[in-house]
C-alpha positions as CSV (number, residue, x, y, z in Angstrom):
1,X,-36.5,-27.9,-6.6
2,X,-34.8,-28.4,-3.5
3,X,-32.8,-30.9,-1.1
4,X,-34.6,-34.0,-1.4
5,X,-37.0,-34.5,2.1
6,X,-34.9,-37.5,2.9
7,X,-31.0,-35.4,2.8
8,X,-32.6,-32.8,4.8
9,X,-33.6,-34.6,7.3
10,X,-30.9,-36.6,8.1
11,X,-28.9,-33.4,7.6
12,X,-31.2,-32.1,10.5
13,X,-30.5,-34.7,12.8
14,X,-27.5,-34.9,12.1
15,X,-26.7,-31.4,13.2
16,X,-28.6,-31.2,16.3
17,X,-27.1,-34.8,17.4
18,X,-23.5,-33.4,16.7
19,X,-24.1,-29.9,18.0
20,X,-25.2,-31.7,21.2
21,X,-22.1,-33.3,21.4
22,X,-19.8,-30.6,20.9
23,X,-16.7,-29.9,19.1
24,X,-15.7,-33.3,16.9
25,X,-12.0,-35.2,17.1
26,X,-10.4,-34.9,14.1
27,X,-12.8,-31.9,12.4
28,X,-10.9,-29.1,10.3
29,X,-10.6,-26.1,12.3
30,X,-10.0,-23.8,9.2
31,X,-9.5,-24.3,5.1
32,X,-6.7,-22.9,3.1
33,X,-8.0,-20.6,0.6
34,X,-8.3,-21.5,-2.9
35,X,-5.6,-19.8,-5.9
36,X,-7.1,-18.1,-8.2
37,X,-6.4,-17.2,-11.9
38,X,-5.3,-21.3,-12.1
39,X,-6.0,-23.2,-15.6
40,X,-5.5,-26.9,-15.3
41,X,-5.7,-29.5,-17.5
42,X,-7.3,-32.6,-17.0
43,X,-5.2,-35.8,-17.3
44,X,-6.3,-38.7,-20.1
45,X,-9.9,-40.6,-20.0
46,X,-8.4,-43.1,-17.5
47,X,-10.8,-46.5,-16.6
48,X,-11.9,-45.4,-13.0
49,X,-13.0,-41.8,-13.9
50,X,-16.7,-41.3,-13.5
51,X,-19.0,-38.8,-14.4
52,X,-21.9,-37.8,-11.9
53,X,-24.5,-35.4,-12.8
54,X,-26.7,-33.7,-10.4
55,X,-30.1,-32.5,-11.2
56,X,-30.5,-29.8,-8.4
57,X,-27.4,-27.8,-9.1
58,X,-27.4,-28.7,-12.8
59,X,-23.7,-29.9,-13.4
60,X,-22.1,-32.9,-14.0
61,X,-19.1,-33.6,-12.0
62,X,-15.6,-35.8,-12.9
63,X,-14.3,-38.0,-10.2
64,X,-11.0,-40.1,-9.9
65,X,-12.6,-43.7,-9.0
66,X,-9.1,-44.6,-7.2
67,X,-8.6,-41.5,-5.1
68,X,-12.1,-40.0,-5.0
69,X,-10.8,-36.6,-5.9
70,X,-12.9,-34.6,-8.0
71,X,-11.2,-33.7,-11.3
72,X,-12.9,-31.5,-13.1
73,X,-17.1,-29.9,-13.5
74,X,-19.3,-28.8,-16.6
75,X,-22.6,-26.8,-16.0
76,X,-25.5,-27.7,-18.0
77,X,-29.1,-26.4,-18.6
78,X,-32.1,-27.7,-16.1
79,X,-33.2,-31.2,-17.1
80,X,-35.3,-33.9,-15.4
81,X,-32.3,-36.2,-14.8
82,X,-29.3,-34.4,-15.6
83,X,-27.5,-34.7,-18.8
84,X,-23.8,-36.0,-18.6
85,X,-20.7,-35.8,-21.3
86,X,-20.3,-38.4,-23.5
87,X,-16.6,-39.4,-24.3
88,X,-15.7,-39.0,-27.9
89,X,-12.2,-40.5,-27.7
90,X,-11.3,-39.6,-31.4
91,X,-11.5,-36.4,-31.6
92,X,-11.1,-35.8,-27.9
93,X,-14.1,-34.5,-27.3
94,X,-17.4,-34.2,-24.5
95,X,-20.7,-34.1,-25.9
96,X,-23.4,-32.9,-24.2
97,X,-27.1,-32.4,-25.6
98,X,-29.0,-29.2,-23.8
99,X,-32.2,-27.4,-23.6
100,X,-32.8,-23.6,-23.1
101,X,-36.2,-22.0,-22.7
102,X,-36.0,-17.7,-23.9
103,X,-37.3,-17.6,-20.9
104,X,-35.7,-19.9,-18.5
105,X,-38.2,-22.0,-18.1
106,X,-40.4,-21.1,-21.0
107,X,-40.7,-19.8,-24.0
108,X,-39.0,-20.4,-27.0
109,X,-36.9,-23.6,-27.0
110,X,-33.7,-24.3,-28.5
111,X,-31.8,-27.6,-28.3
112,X,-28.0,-27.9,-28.5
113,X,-25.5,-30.5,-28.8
114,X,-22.6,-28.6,-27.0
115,X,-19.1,-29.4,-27.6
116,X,-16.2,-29.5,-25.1
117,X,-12.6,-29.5,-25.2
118,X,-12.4,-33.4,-23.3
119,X,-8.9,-32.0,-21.6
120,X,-9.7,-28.5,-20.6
121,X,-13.8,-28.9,-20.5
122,X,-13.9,-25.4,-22.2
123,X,-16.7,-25.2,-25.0
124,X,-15.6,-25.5,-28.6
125,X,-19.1,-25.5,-30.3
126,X,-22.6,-26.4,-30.5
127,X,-24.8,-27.5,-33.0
128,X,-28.5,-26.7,-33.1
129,X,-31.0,-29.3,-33.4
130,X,-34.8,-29.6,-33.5
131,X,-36.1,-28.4,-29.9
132,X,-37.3,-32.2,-29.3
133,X,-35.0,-34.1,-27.1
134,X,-36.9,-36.3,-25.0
135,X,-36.7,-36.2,-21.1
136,X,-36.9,-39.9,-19.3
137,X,-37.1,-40.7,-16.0
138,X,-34.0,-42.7,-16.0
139,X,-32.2,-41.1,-18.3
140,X,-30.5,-44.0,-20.1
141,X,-30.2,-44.3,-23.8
142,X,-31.7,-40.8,-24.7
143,X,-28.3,-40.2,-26.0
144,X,-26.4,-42.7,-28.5
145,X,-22.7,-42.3,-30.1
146,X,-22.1,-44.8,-33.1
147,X,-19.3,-46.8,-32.8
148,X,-16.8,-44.9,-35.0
149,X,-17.9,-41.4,-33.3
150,X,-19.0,-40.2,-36.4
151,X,-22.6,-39.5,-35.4
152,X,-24.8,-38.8,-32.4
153,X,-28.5,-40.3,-32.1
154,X,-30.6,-37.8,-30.3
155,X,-33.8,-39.5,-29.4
156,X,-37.5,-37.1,-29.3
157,X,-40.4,-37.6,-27.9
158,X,-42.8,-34.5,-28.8
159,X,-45.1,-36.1,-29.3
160,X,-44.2,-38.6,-32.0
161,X,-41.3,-40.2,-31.4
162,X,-38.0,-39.7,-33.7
163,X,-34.0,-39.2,-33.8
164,X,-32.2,-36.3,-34.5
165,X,-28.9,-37.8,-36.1
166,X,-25.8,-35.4,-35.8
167,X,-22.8,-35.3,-38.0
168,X,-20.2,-34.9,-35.2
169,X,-17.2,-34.5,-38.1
170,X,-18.5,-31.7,-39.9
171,X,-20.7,-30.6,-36.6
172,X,-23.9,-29.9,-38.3
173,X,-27.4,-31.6,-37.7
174,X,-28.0,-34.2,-40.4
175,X,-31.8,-35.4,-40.6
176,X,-34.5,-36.6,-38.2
177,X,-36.0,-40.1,-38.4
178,X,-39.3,-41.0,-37.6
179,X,-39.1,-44.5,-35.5
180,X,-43.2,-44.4,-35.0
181,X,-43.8,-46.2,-31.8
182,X,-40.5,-47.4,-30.7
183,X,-38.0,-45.5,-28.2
184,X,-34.5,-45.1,-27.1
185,X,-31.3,-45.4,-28.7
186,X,-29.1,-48.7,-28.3
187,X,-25.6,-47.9,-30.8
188,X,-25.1,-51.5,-32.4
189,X,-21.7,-50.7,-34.3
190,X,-20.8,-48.1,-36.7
191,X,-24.0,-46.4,-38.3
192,X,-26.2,-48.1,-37.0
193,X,-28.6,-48.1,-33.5
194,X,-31.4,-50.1,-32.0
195,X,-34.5,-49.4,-29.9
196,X,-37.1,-51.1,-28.7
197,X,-41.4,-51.2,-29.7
198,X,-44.6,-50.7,-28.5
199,X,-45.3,-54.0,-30.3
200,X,-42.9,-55.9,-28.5
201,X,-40.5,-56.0,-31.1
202,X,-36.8,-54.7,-31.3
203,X,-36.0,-52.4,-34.4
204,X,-32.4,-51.4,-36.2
205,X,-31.8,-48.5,-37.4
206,X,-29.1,-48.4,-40.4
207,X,-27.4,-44.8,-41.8
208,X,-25.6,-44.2,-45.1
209,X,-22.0,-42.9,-45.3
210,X,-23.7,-39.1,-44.6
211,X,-25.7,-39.9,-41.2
212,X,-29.1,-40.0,-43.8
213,X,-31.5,-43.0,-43.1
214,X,-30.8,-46.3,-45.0
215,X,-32.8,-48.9,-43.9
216,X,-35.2,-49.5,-40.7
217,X,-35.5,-53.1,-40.1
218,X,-38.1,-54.7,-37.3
219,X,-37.5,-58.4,-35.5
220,X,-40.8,-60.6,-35.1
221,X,-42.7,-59.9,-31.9
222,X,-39.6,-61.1,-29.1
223,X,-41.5,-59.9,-26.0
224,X,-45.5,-59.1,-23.9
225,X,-45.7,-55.8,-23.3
226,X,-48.3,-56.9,-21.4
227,X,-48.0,-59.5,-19.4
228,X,-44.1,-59.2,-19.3
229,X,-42.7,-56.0,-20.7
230,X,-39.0,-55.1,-20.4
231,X,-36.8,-52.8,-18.2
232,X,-35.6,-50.0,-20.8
233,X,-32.3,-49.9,-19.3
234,X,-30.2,-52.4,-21.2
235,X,-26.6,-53.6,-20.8
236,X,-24.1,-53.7,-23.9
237,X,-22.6,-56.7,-25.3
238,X,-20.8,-55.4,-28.8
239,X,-23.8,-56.0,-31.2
240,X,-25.7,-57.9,-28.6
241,X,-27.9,-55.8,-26.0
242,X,-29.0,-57.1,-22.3
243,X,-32.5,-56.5,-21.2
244,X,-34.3,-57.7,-18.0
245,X,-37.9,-58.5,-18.3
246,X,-40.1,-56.9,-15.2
247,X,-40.8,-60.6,-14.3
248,X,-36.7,-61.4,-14.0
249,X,-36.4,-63.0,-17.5
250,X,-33.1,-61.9,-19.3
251,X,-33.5,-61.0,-23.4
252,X,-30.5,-61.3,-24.8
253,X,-31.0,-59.3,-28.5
254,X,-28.7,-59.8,-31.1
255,X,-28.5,-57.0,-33.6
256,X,-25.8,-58.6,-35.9
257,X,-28.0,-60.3,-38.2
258,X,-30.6,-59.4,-41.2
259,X,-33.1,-58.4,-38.4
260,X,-32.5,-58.3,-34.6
261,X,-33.4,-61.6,-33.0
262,X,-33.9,-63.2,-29.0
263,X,-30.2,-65.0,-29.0
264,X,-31.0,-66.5,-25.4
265,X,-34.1,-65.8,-22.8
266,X,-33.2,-67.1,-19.0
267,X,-34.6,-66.3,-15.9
268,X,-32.7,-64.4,-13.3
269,X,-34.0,-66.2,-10.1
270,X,-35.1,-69.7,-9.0
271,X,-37.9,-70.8,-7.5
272,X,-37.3,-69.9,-4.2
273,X,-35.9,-67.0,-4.9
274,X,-39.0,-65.9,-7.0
275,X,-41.1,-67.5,-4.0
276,X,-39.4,-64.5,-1.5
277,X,-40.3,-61.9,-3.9
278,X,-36.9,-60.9,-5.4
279,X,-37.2,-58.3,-7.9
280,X,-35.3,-56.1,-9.9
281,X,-35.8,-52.3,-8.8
282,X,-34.1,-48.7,-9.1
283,X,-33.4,-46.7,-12.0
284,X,-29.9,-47.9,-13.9
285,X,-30.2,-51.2,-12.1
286,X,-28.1,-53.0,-14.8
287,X,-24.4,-53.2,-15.8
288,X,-22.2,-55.6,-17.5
289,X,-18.0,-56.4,-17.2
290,X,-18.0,-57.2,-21.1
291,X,-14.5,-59.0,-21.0
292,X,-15.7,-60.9,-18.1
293,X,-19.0,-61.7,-19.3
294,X,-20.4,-60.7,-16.0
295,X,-23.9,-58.6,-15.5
296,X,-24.3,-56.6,-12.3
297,X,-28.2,-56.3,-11.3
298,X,-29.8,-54.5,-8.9
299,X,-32.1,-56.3,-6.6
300,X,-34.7,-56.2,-3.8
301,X,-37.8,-57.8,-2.7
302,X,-40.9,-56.5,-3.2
303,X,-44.5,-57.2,-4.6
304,X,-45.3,-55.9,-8.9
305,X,-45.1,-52.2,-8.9
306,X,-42.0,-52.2,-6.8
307,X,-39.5,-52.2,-10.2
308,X,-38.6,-48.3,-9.4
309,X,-37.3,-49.1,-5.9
310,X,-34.0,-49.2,-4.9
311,X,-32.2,-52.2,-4.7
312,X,-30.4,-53.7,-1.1
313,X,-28.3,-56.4,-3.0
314,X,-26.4,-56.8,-6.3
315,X,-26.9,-59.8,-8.0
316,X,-23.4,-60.9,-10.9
317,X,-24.8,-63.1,-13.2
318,X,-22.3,-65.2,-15.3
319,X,-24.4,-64.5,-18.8
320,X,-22.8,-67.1,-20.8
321,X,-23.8,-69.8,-18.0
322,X,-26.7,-67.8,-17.1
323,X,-25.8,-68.5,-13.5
324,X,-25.6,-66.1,-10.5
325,X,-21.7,-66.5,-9.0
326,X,-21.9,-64.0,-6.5
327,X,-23.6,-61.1,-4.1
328,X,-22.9,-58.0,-3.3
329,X,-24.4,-56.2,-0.2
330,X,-23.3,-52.3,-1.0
331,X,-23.6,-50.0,2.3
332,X,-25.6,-47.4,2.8
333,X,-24.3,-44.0,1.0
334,X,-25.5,-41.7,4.1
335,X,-22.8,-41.5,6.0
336,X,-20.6,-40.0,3.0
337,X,-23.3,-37.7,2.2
338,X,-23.1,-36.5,5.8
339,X,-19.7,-36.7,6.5
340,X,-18.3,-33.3,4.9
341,X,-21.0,-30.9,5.9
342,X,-20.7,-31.9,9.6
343,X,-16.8,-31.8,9.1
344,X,-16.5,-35.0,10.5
345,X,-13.2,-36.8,10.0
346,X,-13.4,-40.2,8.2
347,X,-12.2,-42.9,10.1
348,X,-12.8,-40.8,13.5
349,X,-15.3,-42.1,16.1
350,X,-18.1,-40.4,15.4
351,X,-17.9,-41.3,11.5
352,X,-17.9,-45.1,13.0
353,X,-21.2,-43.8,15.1
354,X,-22.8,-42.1,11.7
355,X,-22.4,-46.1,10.1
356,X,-23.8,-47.7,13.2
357,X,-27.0,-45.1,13.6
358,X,-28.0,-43.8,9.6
359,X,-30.3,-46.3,7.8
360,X,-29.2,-47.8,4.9
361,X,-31.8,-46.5,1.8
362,X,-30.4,-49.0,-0.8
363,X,-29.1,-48.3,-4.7
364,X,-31.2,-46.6,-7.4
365,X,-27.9,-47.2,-9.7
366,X,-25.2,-48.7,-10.4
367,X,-22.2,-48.6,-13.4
368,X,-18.8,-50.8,-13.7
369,X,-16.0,-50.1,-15.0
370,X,-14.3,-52.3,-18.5
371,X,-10.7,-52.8,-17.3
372,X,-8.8,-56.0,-15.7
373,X,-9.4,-54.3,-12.2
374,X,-13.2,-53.2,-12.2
375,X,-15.1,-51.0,-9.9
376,X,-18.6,-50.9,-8.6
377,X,-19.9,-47.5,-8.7
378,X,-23.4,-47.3,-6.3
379,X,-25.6,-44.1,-6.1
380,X,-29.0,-43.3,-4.5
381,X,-31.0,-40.6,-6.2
382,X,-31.3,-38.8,-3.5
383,X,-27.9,-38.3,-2.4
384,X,-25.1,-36.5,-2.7
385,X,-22.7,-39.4,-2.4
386,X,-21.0,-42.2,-4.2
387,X,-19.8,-45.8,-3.0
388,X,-17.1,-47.7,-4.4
389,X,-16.7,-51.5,-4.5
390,X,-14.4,-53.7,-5.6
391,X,-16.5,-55.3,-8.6
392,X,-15.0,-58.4,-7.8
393,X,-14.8,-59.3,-4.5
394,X,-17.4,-57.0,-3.8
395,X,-15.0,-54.9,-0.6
396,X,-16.0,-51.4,-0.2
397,X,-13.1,-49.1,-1.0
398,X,-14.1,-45.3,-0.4
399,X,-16.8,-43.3,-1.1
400,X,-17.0,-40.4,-3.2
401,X,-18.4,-36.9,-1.5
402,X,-19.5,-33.5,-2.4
403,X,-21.2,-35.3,-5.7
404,X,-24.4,-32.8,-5.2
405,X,-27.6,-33.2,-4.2
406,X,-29.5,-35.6,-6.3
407,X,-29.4,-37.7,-9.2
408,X,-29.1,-41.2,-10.6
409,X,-26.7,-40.8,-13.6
410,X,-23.4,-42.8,-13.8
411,X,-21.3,-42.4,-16.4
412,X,-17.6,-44.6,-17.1
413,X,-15.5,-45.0,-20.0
């Protein structure tokens, strides 16, 4: 697999318009080398670090949110989105489930949960589990930490679907458990995660004190998988989860109870707004501020079908109110993607001219971050740069470069 069509061409063009031009104000006429034989350490989980994976170059990269500095890098195996760490703040640890082929890309297949040191991003073990871990499109929810960081939820897909739970205390693979028809993981608290049902019903799943199953219990039928099926890609609200219906109908679940139940279904758009065919579209196209109560969605206009394009606008919903307060019109993520490799200064004349000329190609994803000062992270999966917004008044504050190639995956604390 190789650049994306779209990055090389504007690449291309790019590089004939500039080479035309001649030499660029404000370019760097040489580098200073790099120092070698340098360990560094990385500084504490902080609010506005990110995690970007990249499926071309298989890594997943750590960026400072305020400064757009890249921090830190782990290399991963090959997958279809790219696999990035998750945070496990009590032990201090990155978790990272993998797939190897004996022979790269066939073969025998083992699957890993590997272990990093969350300071240094050295390896500190792996634990082996059945060679099953699905691969989704999106990516989201494939991967579940319970709430006290005690086990892991590994979803499979091969072809019946199960989860792999993982004892991440005494780092050794517990049992799987066969969730026949349903998919995902959705963490709900401590032992326990939800997915959602061919049926059209939302299931919990409950583990003992050892990661072994407890108890699998189902909801009533809460939505059509035909007529009106839901967007996989759900936002967390403590034991509440978020979920869009293709037809811009929010499903509020609510897995505190004896069984998971709808707590509140609303529509996302009016009437006229439904009349100029707004839909949501991309691939991680929703996020919520959970102190704020607010849910970021990504939006564009387009007929059925359209639910994997990328979105032009984001839409904050006030969930409690179930009212839009605001818009956000992110910019297009070309320019930073062009920027570096043509050495072009920000801020310099022809970095204005790159904003005026490249098209804008919209959002695939988008992430936010939980603290008192949130930030909008925006990507496009086909290139190798980040924006940054204010999540609150919506102002663009940098953009993050040199993230790769492609990929949709955003990950915040």
């Amino acid at each position: 697999m190789g650049m994306p069509w779209s990055a090389r061409l504007v690449a291309a063009v790019c590089s004939g318009v500039l080479l035309a031009a001649g030499p660029v104000p404000g370019a760097s006429a040489e580098l200073e080398p790099d120092e070698s034989g340098v360990s560094l350490t990385l500084p504490a989980p902080a609010p506005h670090q990110v995690w970007l994976p990249d499926v071309v170059l298989r890594h997943s990269k750590l960026f400072d949110g305020d400064t757009g500095q890249m921090l830190g890098m782990i290399e991963t195996t090959w997958s279809l989105t790219g696999r990035p760490p998750l945070l496990g703040r009590a032990r201090g640890e990155l978790y990272v489930v993998e797939a190897v082929y004996e022979r790269g890309h066939r073969g025998a297949r083992r699957d890993f949960v590997t272990i990093y040191d969350a300071t240094t991003l050295a390896v500190t073990g792996e634990i082996e589990i059945p060679p099953r871990s699905a691969e989704i499109g999106h990516g989201v929810a494939v991967v579940g930490l319970d709430d006290d960081e005690r086990f892991l939820a590994v979803f499979n897909q091969d072809p019946s679907n199960s989860v792999s739970i993982v004892d991440l205390e005494t780092r050794r693979f517990v049992e799987e458990i066969v969730i026949a028809g349903c998919a995902l993981v959705y963490p709900t608290g401590p032992r326990s995660f939800g997915t959602l049902c061919g049926d059209g019903t939302a299931l919990e799943l409950q583990l003992d004190e050892q990661g072994h199953e407890q108890r699998q219990v189902a909801s009533d039928p809460i939505f059509d998988v035909v007529e009106d099926p839901l967007h996989d890609r759900g936002a967390r609200d403590g034991e509440r989860w978020l979920f869009s219906s293709f037809e811009g109908y929010l499903h509020e679940i609510d897995f505190s109870g004896a069984k998971p139940v709808v707590a509140a279904r609303w529509s996302l758009f009016d009437e006229t707004q439904r009349s100029k065919k707004w839909r949501i579209g991309g691939t991680r196209h929703s996020a919520l501020h959970r102190e704020t109560g607010q849910l970021y969605t990504l939006m564009h206009q387009g007929e059925k079908g359209s639910h994997k394009d990328p979105g032009m606008e984001v839409w904050v919903y006030d969930v409690k109110e179930q009212t839009r307060v605001r818009t956000i019109a992110p910019g297009s993520v070309l320019p930073a993607f062009v920027r570096p490799y043509m050495e072009i200064a920000r801020g310099s004349w022809m970095d204005w001219v790159l904003g005026v000329v490249l098209p804008n190609p919209g959002v695939h994803s988008i992430a936010v971050t939980q603290d008192d000062a949130p930030l909008l992270f925006v990507r496009h999966a086909e290139i190798g740069a980040v924006g940054v917004y204010d999540a609150t008044s919506g102002q663009h504050v940098r953009d993050l470069e040199e993230v790769g190639v492609a990929g949709a995956g955003i990950v915040v604390p």
